[in-house]
N, C-alpha and C positions, 0 to 999 in steps of 0.2 A: 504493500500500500504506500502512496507516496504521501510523503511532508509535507503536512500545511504548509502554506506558504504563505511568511510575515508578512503581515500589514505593514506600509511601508510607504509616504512621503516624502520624495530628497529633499525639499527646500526643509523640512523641518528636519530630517536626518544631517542635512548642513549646516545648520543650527546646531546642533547636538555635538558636530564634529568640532564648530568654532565655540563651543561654550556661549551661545546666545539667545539661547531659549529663555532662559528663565528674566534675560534684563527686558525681551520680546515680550514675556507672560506679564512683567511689573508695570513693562506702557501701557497695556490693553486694559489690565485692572483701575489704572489710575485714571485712564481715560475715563475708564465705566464712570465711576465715582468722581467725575468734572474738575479733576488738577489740571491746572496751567504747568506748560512746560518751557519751562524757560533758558535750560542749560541741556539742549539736546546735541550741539555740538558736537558736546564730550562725549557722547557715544557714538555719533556720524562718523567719526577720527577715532574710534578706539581701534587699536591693531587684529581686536576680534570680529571686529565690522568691517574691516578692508579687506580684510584675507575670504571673508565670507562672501562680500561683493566681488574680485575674483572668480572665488569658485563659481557663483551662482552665473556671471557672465560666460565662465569658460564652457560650462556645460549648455549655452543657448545657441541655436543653429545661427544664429546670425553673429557670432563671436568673432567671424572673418570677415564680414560683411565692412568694408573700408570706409574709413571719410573722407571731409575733406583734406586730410594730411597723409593718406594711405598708411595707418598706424594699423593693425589687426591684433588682435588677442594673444598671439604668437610672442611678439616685440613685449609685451609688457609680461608673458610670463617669463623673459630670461632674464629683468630683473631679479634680481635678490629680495626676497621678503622685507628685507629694514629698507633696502630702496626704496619698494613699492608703496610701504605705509609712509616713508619720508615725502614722497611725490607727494601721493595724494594730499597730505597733510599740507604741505607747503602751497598746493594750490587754492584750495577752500580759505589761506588767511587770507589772501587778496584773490578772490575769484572773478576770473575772467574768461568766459568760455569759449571753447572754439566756436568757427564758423561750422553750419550744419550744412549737410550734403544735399541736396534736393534730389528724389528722384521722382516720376511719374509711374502709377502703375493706370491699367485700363480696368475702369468699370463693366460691367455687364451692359449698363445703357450706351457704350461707345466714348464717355467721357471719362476723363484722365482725374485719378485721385491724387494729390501731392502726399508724399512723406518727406519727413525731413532725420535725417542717418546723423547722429551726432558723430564725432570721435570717437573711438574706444575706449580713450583717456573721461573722457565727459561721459561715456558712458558708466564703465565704473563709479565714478563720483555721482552720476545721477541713481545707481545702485545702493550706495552706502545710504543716500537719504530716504530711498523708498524702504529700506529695510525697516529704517526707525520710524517713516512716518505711516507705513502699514496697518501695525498694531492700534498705533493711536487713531485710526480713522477707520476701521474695521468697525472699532468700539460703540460710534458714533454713528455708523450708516444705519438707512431704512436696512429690514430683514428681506422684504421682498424684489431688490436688486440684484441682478444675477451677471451681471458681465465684467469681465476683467477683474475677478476678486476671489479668494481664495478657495477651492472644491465646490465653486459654482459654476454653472456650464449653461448652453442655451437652451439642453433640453430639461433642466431648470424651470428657467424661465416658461416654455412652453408648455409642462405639466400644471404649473397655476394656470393659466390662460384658461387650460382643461379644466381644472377643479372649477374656476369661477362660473365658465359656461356651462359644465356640467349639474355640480350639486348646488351653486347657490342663488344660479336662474338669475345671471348678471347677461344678458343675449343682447343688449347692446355697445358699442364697443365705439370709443373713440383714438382715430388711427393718428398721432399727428408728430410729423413730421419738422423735425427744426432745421430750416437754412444753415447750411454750412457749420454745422455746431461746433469741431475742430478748430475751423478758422477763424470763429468770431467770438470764442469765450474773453470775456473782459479781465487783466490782467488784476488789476485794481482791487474790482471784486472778489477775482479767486483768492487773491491774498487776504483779505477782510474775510472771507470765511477759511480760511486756515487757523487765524486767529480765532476765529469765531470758536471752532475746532477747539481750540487748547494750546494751538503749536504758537507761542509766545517767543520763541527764543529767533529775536531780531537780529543776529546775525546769517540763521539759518535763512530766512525768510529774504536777506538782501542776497545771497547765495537763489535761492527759487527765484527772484524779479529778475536775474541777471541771468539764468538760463530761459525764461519765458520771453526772452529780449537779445538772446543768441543769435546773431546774424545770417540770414539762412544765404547761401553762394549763389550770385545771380538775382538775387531778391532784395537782399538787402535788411535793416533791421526791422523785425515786426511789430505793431503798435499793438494787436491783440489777436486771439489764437493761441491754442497748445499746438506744435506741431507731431501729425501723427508719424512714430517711429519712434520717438524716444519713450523711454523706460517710465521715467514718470509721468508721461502725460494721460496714462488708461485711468493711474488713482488720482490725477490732478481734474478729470475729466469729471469724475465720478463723487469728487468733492464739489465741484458744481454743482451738479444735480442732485445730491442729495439735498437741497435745502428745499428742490421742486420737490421731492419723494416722499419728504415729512410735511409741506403744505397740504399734498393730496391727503396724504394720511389720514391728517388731523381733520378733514371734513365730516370726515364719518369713523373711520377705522380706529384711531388713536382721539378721538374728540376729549378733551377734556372737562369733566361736568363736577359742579362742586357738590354736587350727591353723592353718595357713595352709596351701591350697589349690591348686595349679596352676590351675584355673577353675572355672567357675560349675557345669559340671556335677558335676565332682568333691565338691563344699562340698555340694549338695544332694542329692548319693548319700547323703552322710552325715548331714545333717540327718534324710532320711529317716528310720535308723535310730534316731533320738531321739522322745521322745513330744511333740514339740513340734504345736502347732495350725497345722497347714496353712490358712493364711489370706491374702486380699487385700481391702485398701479401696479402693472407689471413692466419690470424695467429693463434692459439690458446693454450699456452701454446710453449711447442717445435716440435707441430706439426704447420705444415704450408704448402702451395701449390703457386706456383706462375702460374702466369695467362700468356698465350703469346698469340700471333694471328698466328705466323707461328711454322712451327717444328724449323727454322732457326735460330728466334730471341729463342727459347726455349734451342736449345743446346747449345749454347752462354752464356745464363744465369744463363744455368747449370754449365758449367764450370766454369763460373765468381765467383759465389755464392761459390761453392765446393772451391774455390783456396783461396776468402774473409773469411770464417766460418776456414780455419785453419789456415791462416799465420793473420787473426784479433781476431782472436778468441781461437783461440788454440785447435777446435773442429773437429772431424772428422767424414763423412757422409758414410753411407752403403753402397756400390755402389750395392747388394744383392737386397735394399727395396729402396733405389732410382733410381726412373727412368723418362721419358716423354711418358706421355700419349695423345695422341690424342681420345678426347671424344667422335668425332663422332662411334669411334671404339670400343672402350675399355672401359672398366670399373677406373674410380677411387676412391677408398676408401677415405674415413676421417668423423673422430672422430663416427665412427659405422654405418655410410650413404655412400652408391656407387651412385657413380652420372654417367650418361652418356645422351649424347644428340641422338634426334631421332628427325623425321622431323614432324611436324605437321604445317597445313595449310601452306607449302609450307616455313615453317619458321625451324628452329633447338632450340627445347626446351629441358630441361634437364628434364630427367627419373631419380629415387632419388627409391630405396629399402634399407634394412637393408642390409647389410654386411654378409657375410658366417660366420664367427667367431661371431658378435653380434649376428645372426639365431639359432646357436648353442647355446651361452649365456644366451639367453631368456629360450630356451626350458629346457634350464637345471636348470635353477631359477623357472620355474613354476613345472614341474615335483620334483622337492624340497618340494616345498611350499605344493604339494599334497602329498607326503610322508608325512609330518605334521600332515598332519590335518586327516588321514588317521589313524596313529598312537594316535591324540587325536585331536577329533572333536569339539576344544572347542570353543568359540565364541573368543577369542584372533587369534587363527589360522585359522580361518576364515577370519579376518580383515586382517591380513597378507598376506594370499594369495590377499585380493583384494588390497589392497594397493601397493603390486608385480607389481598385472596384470596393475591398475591404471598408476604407474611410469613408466612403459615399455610403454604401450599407451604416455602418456604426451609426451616422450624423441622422440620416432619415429616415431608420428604420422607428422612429418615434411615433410617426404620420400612421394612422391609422389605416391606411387606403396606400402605402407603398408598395405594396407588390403589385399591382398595380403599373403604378408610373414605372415600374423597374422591368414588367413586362412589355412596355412601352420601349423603353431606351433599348432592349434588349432584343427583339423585332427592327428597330430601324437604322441599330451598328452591325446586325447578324451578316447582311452585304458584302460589310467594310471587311469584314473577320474574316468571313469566311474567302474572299477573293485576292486580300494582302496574303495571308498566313497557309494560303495551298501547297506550296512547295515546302514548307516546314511542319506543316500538320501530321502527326499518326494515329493509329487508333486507340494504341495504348501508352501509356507514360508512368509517370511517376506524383501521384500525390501525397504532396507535403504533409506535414504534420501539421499548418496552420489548417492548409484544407479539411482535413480529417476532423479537426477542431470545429469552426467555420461550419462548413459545407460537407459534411458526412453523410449526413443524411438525405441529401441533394439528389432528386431520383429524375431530374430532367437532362436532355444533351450536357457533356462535358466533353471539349475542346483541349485536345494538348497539342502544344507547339515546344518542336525541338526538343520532345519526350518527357516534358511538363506541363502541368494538371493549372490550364487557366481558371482563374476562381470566376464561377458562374455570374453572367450580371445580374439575370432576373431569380437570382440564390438568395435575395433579401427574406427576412425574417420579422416580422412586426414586436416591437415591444414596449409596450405602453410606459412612456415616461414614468417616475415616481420624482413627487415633491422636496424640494430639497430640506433638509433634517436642523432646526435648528440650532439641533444641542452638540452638531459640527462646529468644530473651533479651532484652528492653530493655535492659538493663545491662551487657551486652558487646560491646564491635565486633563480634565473629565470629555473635554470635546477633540484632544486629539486620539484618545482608546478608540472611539469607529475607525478611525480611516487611518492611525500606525501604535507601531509597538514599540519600545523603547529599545534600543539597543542594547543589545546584552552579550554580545561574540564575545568584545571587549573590554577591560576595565576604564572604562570613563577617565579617572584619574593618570593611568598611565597615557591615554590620548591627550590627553589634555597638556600634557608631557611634552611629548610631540608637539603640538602646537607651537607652545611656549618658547619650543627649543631648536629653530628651524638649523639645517645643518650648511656652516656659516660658509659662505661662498657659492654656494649650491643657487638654481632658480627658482624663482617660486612656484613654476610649475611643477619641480623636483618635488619641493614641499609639501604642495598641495598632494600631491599622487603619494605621496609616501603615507600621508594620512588615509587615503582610501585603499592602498593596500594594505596597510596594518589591519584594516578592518576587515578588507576579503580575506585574509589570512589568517583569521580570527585569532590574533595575537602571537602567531607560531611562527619558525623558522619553515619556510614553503621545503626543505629538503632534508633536516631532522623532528623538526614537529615540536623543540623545546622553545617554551614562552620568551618570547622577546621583551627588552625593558629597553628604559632609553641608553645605557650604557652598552649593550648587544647587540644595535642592530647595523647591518651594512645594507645600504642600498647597493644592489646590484646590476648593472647594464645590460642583459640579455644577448644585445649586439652591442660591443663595446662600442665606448665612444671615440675611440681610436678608426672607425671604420662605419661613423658614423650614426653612431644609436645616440638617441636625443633622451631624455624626462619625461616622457610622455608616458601613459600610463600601462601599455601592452609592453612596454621595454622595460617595463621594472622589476623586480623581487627583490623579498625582504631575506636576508638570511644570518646567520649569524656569523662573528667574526671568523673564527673555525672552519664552518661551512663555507666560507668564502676562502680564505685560505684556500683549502681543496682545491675548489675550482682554477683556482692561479699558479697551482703547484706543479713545477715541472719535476724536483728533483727527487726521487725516488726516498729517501731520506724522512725528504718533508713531507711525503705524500704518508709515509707510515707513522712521521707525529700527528698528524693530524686526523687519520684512521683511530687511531688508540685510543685518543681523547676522547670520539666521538663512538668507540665501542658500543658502550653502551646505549645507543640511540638505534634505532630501526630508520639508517637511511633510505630515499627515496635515489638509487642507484642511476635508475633510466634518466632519470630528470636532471640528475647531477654531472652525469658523463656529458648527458647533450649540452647542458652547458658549459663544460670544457672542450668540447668539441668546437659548438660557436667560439667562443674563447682563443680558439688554436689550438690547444693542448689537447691531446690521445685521451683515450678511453682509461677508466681504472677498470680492469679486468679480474683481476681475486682482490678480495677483501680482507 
């Protein structure tokens, strides 16, 4: 029978590595409980929050991704750890940040959306501050905001939408749409609610005006706007609107009333009786829908919302793409799911397909992926396509009515497939072990090209969203037990060790990897099996660096001084002091000769 397999979050397991969990758990509590913070600084710049900003960068696909200086991830990890924290450190006392990169990407409507690509240097530093201003603004946000925030996702978001049209007979819907919300948030403002927030410490704060005013290449400096790309701009974004999130709230949901209630149902017997607007938001990002029960209380809180978003906010709505939908009738869109109610057992449940634009989206990313592989059938572009098909499955299999659209897509690429992939097609192949996982039980056509098991398009699976859990928390013991486990391979203390004690001259990407193999190695020597301390351990090269082997994390092992020895030992002599000593140990032979082999050095043959 196989190992459960631990529960497990890296951003909070990198936490855990840098010892910064629990000063994370102290912002979010003090947050709860309304302390100003004023000296956050001092932890922005502590050496356990640079090293962590780091890691958490190196591990993001966009960590090569250039600026405007062509600086990458690479360059700043072959500083030296006291460099890295000196850098950083020296930049934030006079902060001045670079110019940001501008790229275009293409919208599905044919029009160009700007990002704006800081530095890698600016990005890290915009790292260190989201770390610390996380906690503190998690604390504070609406519950029922779902984008860009911690174990929240869209199909989140999309399972309330469910509940509200479902059980609480909310079937009119207000869609509305904010102008350019990226480019036109008010600088001013967002700082005024930062403060508002807690985040008091005005040095941090002239740090945040000085990157919201980073000069974008070609553009020039910006008067107002988050630009999308950067690190902070998703929780800078999402501290705007959280002040729309608790205005809606508070109409009806969070209302405050100086009666006091026996419970929830009693409180809204009698809201009832009051003219208040019957409302719910669901949020994600700056898309968002409000929930009503008549068209009456809806056009009301259109207008309210539309008149609120520009004389509080300074933003303006489409009147083009927003509108009121009544579900029993109509279709409404969001985040790439049309949802509409139909009656079944005499009740109105919600109908949930893919989107015309997402339908489109899909077809045109698979017929892609078979252009690929069509052009070079190689087992890389294989995996590609299935990993396509996979992530489109995962994202829309929420949609009640997906198999469906999937036997759609699946009928009008069948052409493209079957007429690209003839000369590489067989009958029989080989299916993976994702397949077997996935699509097992898959009893329609299966497609193999170049003697591999293409994962089926219309092999979608329906799985009705569930609501997101609110007693989920990075920031509390009791809400990280759902979703991880605490470390326990190794002794906390000796990591912590490590940290503390980087090995001096070395890179910091050496550093960094030495701490995550201590851990895959669960505190052992990978070649005698005896526990490692900080006095015993050698990093080892795999491919020496003599011939090219870099710090990176597949070129490492941990071993002991002894066990290393070995490996470097030509002379016969040496090779039986160092046998002897390790007598007593059940060495990993095969593993050790082929790293003397890499090495240069011959095999040990008797023991």
């Amino acid at each position: 029978m196989a190992a459960k397999k631990t529960k497990k979050k890296q951003s909070i397991r990198n936490s855990e590595y840098y010892n910064t969990q629990e000063c994370f758990d102290q912002l979010y509590q003090d947050s709860l409980h309304g302390k100003r913070f004023t000296q956050l600084m001092d932890i922005v710049t502590s050496e356990e929050n640079i090293m962590l900003a780091y890691r958490s960068i190196k591990k993001n696909k966009g960590s090569k991704t250039k600026g405007t200086n062509n600086s990458t991830i690479v360059q700043m990890g072959e500083k030296a750890p006291n460099e890295l924290i000196s850098y950083v450190r020296k930049r934030l006392q006079n902060f001045h940040p670079h110019a940001i990169r501008r790229v275009e990407i293409p919208k599905p409507d044919g029009r160009l959306r700007p990002l704006g690509i800081p530095t890698i240097e600016d990005r890290i530093i915009q790292q260190c501050i989201k770390q610390v201003l996380e906690p503190i603004c998690e604390a504070k946000f609406y519950k029922h905001s779902y984008g860009f925030r911690p174990n929240r996702s869209a199909h989140h978001a999309i399972a309330r939408a469910m509940f509200l049209a479902n059980q609480s007979g909310f079937h009119f819907v207000v869609d509305v749409d904010i102008k350019g919300f990226f480019d036109n948030v008010n600088h001013g403002k967002l700082l005024k609610q930062l403060w508002t927030l807690g985040i008091q410490d005005k040095q941090l704060l002239r740090v945040l005006s000085k990157m919201l005013k980073a000069p974008i290449a070609g553009v020039g400096i910006p008067e107002k706007g988050v630009p999308q790309g950067g690190i902070l701009s998703p929780l800078l974004a999402n501290v705007v609107l959280n002040e729309l999130d608790w205005w809606i709230s508070n109409q009806w949901e969070t209302f405050q009333s100086h009666k006091q209630y026996k419970g929830p149902s009693e409180r809204y017997r009698a809201l009832r009786a009051t003219g208040l607007k019957k409302v719910f938001i669901v949020r994600y990002a700056d898309d968002f829908k409000l929930f009503c029960k008549t068209r009456s209380e809806a056009e009301r809180i259109y207008i309210a919302t539309q008149k609120w978003l520009m004389e509080r906010l300074g933003l303006e709505i489409s009147p083009e793409k927003s509108k009121i939908v009544n579900l029993k009738k109509r279709w409404s869109d969001f985040l790439g799911f049309k949802l509409k109610l139909r009656t079944k057992s005499r009740k109105w449940v919600v109908k949930s397909r893919m989107t015309e634009k997402a339908f489109l989206k899909c077809k045109d990313t698979i017929r892609a992926a078979i252009r690929r592989i069509a052009r070079n059938p190689s087992t890389p572009n294989i995996m590609r396509f299935n990993a396509i098909v996979l992530g489109l499955h995962n994202y829309y299999k929420a949609a009640t009515y997906v198999y469906t659209d999937f036997d759609r897509i699946a009928f009008d690429v069948r052409k493209s497939l079957l007429c690209r992939t003839k000369r590489y097609r067989s009958k029989m192949g080989l299916r993976s072990q994702a397949f077997q996982q996935f699509y097992g039980d898959f009893h329609g056509k299966i497609f193999y090209v170049a003697k591999l098991a293409l994962f089926p398009v219309n092999g979608v699976k329906t799985k009705p969203p569930l609501c997101f859990s609110q007693d989920i928390c990075n920031y509390t013991e009791t809400g990280r037990k759902k979703i991880h486990a605490l470390q326990n391979a190794v002794n906390p203390h000796v990591l912590r060790q490590l940290m503390e004690n980087p090995i001096q001259g070395a890179s910091t990407e050496l550093n960094d990897n030495r701490i995550s193999m201590f851990v895959a190695q669960h505190g052992k020597c990978a070649i005698s099996k005896e526990p490692l301390t900080l006095g015993n351990i050698v990093v080892h090269h795999i491919t020496p660096k003599q011939t090219g082997g870099g710090g990176n994390y597949e070129n490492l092992i941990l071993v002991t001084p002894d066990v290393h020895q070995l490996i470097h030992a030509t002379e016969e002599e040496t090779l039986r002091k160092y046998l002897d000593r390790l007598k007593s140990c059940k060495l990993n032979m095969p593993r050790l000769n082929k790293l003397r082999e890499l090495a240069g050095n011959c095999k040990i043959v008797n023991r």
